[in-house]
N, C-alpha and C positions, 0 to 999 in steps of 0.2 A: 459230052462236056462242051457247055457254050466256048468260041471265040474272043467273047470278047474281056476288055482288059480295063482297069483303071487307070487315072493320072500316078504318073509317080511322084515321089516328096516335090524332086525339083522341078518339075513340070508346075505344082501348084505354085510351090515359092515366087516360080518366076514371074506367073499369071498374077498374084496378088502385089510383085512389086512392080509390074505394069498398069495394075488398076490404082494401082498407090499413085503411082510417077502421072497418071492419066488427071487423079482425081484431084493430084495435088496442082496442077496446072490450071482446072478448068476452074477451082477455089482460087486460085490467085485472079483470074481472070476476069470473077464474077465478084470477089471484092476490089478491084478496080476497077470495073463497071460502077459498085454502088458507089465508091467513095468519088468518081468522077460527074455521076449524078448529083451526092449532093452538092459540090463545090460549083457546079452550074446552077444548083438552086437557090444555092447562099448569093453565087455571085448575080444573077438576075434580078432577085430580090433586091440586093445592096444599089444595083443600078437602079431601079425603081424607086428607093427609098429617095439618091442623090437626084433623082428626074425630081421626085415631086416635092424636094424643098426647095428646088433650083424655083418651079414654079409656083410654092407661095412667096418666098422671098421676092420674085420680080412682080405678082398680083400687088403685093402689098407694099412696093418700094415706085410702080410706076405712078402716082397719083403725086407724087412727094412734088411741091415744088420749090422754086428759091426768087429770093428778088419781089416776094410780097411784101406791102404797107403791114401785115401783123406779124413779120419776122418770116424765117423761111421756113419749111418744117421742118428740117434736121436740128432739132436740139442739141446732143452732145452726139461724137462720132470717135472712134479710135477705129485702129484696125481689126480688133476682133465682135464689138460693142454697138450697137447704131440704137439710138434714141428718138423716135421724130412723131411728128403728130401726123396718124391715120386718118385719112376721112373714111369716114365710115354712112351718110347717107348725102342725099341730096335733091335738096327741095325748092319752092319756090316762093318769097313770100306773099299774103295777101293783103293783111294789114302789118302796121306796125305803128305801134303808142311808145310814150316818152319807158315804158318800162316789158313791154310784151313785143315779140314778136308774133302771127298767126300765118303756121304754114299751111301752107294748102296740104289737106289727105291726100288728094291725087292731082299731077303725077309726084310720085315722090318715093325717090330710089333709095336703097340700101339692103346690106346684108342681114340686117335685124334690125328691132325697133329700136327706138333713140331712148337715153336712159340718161335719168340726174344724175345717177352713180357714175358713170361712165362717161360721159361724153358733155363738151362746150359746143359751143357753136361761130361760125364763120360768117357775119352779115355783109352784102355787096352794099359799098357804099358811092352813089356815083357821083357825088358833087356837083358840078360841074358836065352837063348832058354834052357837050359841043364839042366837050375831047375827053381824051383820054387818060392825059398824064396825071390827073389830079385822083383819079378812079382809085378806093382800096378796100381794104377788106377789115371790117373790125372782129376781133376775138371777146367774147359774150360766155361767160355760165350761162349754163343753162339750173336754176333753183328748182323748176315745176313745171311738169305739162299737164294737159288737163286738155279737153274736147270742146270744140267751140267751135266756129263757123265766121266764115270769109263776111265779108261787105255785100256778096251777091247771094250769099246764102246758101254757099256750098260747102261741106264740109274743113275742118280745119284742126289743129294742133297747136294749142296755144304754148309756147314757151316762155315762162315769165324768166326776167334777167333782171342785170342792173339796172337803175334808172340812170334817166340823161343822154337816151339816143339822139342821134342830129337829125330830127324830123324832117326837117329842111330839106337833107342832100340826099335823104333815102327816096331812092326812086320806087313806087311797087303802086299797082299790083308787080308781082312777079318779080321780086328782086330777090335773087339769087341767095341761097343759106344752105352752109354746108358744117354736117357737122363732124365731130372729130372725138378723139383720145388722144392719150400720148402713151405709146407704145415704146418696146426693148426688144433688143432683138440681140442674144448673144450664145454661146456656145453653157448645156449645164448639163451637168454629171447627176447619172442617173440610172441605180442598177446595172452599175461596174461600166458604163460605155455613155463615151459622148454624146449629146445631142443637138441638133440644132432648136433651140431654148424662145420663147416669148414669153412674154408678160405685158397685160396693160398695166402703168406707172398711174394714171388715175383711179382704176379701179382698186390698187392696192393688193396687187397678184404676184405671187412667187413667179420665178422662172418654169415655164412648164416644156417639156419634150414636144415637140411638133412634128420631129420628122429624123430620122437617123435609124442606127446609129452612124457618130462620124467620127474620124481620125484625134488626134490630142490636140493638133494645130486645124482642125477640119472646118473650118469657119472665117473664113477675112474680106475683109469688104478694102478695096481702095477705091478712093476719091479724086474723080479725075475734072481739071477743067476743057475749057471750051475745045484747047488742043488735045487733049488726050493727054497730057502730064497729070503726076500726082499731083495735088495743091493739099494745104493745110488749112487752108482758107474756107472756113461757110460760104461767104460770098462767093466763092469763086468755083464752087461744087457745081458740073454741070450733068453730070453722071457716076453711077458707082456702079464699080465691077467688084462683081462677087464670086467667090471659089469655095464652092463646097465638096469635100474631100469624106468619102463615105468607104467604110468599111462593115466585112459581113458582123452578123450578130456572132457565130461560131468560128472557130478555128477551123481551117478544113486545109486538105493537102492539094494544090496548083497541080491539075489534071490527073488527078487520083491517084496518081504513081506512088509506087510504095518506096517504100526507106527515104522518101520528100519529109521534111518535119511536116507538122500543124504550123498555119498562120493563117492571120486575117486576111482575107482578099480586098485590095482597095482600089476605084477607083475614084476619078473626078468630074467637077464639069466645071466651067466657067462662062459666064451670063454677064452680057453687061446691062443696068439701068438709066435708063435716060429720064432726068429729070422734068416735070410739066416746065411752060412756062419759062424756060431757063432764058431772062434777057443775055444777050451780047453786050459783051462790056463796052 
């Protein structure tokens, strides 16, 4: 007759409520692992969202200036709201008649091509060559462009406008055109979560999502002058500091821990803008 023997009842019972107690530990350990994975990948993300509105908000707010002959660019401004005309290319002219400008094809910057629907135009007007103060800038529709060529026979981009340029004061070749839109820039609800929101106001565009998601109050811009005070004053806008406040797209629980509720992860950032051009008063 063999030696040997089996486990008894309680010898297993114990063994299975050790692998129980084993496996119930190593389950908690590994859904704390996942849930702390994801709240690092919501929260990373969130911070990437808030980096990269931080940085079109300042691409698109450092160009802005104040103290121009055609008005400043900030058109209308609240705390959560900014209004102002983008420039959007910038060229040089080569001729200029009582109703056309002709920009030179090269050089001649911008993000995309200049468009009737979209965009006016900015003409350097010098007056006066021996100074300065008299120097400004006229504001032009632009009604039509069309392909034509410079006085030397180099390519060009005819922009027809109103008539009644001051032929006189415009200096060119090469006198400075810069063209523009007017642009919005405010917080919009969109598939349950804030956004940081645009639209161009010429083009006749909804508020569109850029960049988020962000907080309920996740958006504010103040308007600081030359000392770094708030002012309420356009005139006296020498820079705007902007706070964009970003939250995840999911609920997730702050370092994975269990019996934590669900909640948004939020951080911040705050950017300030310094306006072009801004004279001292």
């Amino acid at each position: 007759m063999s030696g040997r023997r089996g486990f008894t009842l309680v010898e297993l019972i114990m063994a299975l409520v050790v692998l129980g107690l084993v496996a119930t530990a190593l389950a908690r350990i590994f859904i704390s692992q996942q849930r702390l994975t994801v709240a690092q990948v919501e929260q990373a993300s969130m911070q990437a969202n808030v980096r990269t509105g931080t940085l079109i908000l300042s691409n698109e707010l450092r160009e802005l200036a104040t103290g121009l002959s055609s008005g400043p660019d900030i058109q209308t401004f609240t705390a959560t709201t900014l209004r102002y005309r983008a420039m959007r290319s910038l060229g040089l002219a080569c001729r200029v008649t009582s109703s056309r400008v002709y920009l030179r094809a090269s050089p001649l910057y911008g993000a995309r091509p200049i468009s009737t629907t979209r965009d006016s135009m900015l003409l350097f007007v010098e007056h006066d060559p021996t100074t300065s103060g008299d120097d400004a800038w006229i504001s032009l529709p632009i009604n039509s462009i069309s392909a034509s060529t410079c006085l030397d026979g180099s390519a060009a981009l005819r922009l027809s406008t109103t008539a009644g340029l001051p032929l006189a004061e415009i200096q060119f070749p090469d006198a400075p055109v810069r063209t523009f839109e007017i642009m919005e820039l405010a917080p919009v609800l969109a598939g349950g979560h804030n956004w940081l929101g645009a639209r161009s106001i010429t083009a006749g565009e909804a508020l569109t999502p850029v960049a988020g998601p962000i907080t309920v109050a996740g958006l504010t811009f103040a308007y600081l002058d030359r000392d770094g005070n708030i002012t309420g004053s356009r005139a006296n806008i020498r820079s705007i500091r902007i706070t964009l406040r970003g939250q995840t797209d999911w609920d997730v629980r702050p370092g994975g821990a269990l019996g934590v509720p669900l909640q948004p992860l939020q951080d911040s950032l705050v950017t300030t803008v310094s306006l072009r051009n801004a004279p001292v008063p």
